[in-house]
Structures are given as structure tokens and as C-alpha cells.
N, C-alpha and C positions, 0 to 999 in steps of 0.2 A: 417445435419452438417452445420453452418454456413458458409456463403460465406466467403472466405481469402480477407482483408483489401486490398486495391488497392495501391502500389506504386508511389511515387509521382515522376515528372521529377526533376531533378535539383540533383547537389551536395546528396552525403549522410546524412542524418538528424543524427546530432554528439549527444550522450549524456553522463553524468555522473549518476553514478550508486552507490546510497548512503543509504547503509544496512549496520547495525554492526553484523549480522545473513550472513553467508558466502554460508549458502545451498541458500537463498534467492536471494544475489548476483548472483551466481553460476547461479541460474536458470531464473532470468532478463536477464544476457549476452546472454544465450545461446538464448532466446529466441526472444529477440531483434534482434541477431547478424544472425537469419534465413531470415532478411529478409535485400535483397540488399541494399535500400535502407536509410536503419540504421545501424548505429558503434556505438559500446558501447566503448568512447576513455579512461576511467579511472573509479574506483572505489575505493570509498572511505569507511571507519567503524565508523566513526562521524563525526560532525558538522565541525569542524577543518579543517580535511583531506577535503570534503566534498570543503571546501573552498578555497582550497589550489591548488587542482586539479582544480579546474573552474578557477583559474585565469590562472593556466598553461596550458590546453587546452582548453580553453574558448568553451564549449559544446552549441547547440542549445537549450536543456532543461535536463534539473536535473530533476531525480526520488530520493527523499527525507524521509526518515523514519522519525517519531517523537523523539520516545526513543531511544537513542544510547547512549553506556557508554561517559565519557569525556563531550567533547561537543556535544549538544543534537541539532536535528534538527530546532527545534522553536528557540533557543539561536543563530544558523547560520542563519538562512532562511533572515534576513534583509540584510545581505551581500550580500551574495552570491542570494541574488533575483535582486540586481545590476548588476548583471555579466550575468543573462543569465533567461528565465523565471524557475519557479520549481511548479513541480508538489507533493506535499505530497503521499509516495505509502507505506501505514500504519495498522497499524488495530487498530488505537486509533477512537472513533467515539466518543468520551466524545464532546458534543458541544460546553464547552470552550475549548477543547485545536483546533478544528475545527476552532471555534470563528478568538483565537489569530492567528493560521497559513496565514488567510485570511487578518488578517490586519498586521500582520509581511510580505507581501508579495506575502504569494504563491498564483499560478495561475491555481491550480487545487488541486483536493484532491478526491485521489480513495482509496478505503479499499481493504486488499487482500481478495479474496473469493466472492468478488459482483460485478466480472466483468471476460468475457473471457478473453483468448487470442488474439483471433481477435478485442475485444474491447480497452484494452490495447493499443495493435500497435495502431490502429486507433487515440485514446485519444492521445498519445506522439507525430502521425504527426499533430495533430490538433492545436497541440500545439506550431509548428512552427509558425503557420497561424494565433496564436490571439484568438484560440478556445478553451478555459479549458473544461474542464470535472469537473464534482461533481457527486459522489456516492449519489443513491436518499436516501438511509437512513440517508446520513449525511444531506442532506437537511431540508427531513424529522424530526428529531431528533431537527431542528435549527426553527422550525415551517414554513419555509419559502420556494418560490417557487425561481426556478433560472432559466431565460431565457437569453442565452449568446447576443452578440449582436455580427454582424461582422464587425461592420463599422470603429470601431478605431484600431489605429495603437499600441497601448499601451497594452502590455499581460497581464495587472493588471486593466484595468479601464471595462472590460468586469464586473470585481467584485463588482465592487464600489456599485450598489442595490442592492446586494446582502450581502456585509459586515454592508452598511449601515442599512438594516434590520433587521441583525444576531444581534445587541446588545439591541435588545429591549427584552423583558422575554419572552424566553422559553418554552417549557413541563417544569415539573418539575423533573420527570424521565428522567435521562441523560442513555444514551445507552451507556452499560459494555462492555468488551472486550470478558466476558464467555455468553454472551448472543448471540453475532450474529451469533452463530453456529448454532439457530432457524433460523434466516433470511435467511439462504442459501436454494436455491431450485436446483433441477434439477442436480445433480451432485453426481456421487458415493460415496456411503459411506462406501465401506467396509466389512458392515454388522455389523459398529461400532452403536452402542444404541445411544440415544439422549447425556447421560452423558457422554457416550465417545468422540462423534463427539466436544462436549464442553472441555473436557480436552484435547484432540488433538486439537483443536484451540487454548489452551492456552502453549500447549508444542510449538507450530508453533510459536509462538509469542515472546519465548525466556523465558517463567515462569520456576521457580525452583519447585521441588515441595510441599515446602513451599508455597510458590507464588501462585499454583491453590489450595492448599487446603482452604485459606483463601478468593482466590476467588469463592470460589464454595460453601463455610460452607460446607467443608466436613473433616475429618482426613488426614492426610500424608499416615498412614496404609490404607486408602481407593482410597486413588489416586494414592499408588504403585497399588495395587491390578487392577484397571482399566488399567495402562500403561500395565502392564505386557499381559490385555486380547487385548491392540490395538494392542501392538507389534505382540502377534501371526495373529489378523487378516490383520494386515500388511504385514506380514511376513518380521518383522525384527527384527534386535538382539537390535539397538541402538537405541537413539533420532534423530542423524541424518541421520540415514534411513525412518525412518519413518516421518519425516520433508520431506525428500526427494522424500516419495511417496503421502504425503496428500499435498502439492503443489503443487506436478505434476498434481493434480486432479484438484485441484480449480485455477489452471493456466490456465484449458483446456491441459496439455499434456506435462508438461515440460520433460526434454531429463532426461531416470532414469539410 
């Protein structure tokens, strides 16, 4: 088992908590909020709110989703990267929408499912300190390497070789949302199949099932047919139970 993240002295490290997926929220607070030295002071469901809340408790760092109905994260992120640093905590890994979040602003960008718990906490206090984190796939995916730097005082200029690199070409293959159910290692699965662990990542992610059938080139009749065999190996009746137990899993352990 992993060592537990070390808490830092000083004040509690404040943040905002910005998910339009509620089991997701739900499961950042709890998780955040186990450890003394962070408070989860507001949460918001879009860009907007998102914004709104940071000016009224002005948070240490913003955890940031991309897709959110209304206003969407990348449409906030230039604001609201005024008021406080923000870290992207996403499952978008498309390299442009990575690209734009980097030069709209943000100061980190982790994908859910490729990083622990203990990694998490660690990234957000780092984040006090001027230290981002980047998911190695999304690096990966942008052809480029990223080595932070500690010396300045700015939570955006650690980026600056880094953005400055991301807009030159690419892979040509941009990494899908139904694909990085492959990239995950090390973490239970249930006993869900490859296709399942793929459409349970895309049920986690907020898809209709319209939405994964098209992501998947499969039927709707073929992606009830799989819900229904995750739900029994989940053992649950709903989406947001089973949302609720496949995050618990690739959170490292959230509270079910």
C-alpha cells in the first residue's frame, strides 16, 4: 500500500470543487476533506458557478472539469485562473482540448483513473507551492516531455516549455475518452471484460447511451445488454451506484 501523502504546516490548503457529475463532487469532498490539512470551501456544476464561488471564497487551487453543461470549464478557466491557480481533473485527454486548457490558463491537468489517492492529495498540495502535475498520457498523447521547474513564483510560467512545445504537430491519433480504459493498470476490475471496463468508463464520464454506443461502434441494444451485466457485477441497481463503486476504485478507495 502506498505511503499516505505528508501534511504540510501552515493554514489549511482551501479549495474549489468544480464537477457537474454530483457522485464525483461527492467523492473529491470526502476525499479531500480526510485530510486535516485541506477544506473543500464550495463546489460548483459549471464554469459560471465555478467562477462565482472563487471570487467569494477565494480557494488556494481549483479542481476543474472540462465538459460541464452551461458554462464549460475551458470557457471559465481564463477567469477564474486570475483568482486562484486551477488544476483540470477530467477524463478529456483529446490533445487539443489539453493544448487550449494550458494556454487558457491551467496549471495542472490530471485524468481520472491515472492517478491514486495519495497521488491526488499530493498534486493539489503541490499545487500551493508552484508545482503542477500533468497526467503522463496526456503528455505523452501532446508528443512532449514536461519537467516542472521550482524556482518561480508564478503557478503558470512552470508551463510556459511546455505550452510552448504542445502547439507544434502532434501524433496524429488523438487519445478517445473509450480508449483509456486500456491504459489503466493495477486496479480492480470487477470481473467487468475489456468492453465493459470501456463502457463503465464512459457511463463514469456522464455518456447517455446513445453517447457510448456511438463511441464504441456498437448498438444501444448492445450497450443496454453490457450495463445490465456491469450493474450485476457491481452489484447495483443504478448508474449512480455503480458510478459510485467504479470511482471508489480508481480513486484508490473513495467512502461507498
Amino acid at each position: 500500500m502506498p505511503d499516505q501523502p505528508q501534511a504540510r504546516p501552515g493554514p489549511p490548503l482551501r479549495v474549489l470543487v468544480a464537477d457537474d457529475n454530483p457522485v464525483v463532487r461527492a467523492g473529491l469532498t470526502a476525499l479531500l476533506g480526510a485530510h486535516p490539512d485541506i477544506t473543500v470551501v464550495a463546489q460548483a456544476t459549471n464554469g459560471e458557478e465555478a467562477v462565482r464561488e472563487a471570487r467569494q471564497h477565494r480557494p488556494d487551487v481549483t479542481l476543474l472539469d472540462v465538459r460541464m453543461p452551461g458554462t464549460d470549464g475551458l470557457t471559465a478557466l481564463p477567469e477564474l485562473a486570475t483568482l486562484c491557480p486551477v488544476m483540470m481533473l477530467t477524463y478529456s485527454t483529446e490533445p487539443e482540448v489539453v493544448t487550449e486548457a494550458l494556454r487558457r490558463g491551467a496549471s495542472g491537468y490530471l485524468v481520472h483513473g491515472e492517478f491514486t489517492a495519495p497521488e491526488l492529495i499530493t498534486a493539489v498540495r503541490n499545487m500551493r507551492e508552484g508545482r503542477p502535475t500533468i497526467s503522463a498520457t496526456v503528455s505523452t498523447s501532446l508528443g512532449v516531455s514536461y519537467e516542472p521547474s521550482h524556482e518561480s513564483h508564478d503557478h503558470t510560467s512552470h508551463l510556459q516549455p511546455f505550452m510552448a512545445q504542445s502547439s507544434k504537430p502532434g501524433p496524429t491519433r488523438a487519445s478517445t475518452p473509450h480508449r483509456r480504459a486500456f491504459d489503466r493498470v493495477n486496479r480492480p476490475s470487477f470481473g467487468l471484460s475489456s468492453r465493459e471496463v470501456e463502457v463503465m468508463d464512459l457511463i463514469a464520464s456522464g455518456m447517455n447511451n446513445r453517447q457510448i454506443a456511438a463511441a464504441c461502434f456498437i448498438s444501444e441494444k448492445t450497450v443496454k445488454n453490457h450495463i445490465n451485466r456491469i450493474f450485476a457485477k457491481l452489484h447495483s441497481s443504478t448508474r449512480s451506484e455503480a458510478i459510485a463503486h467504479w470511482l471508489g476504485t480508481t480513486l484508490g478507495g473513495w467512502p461507498r
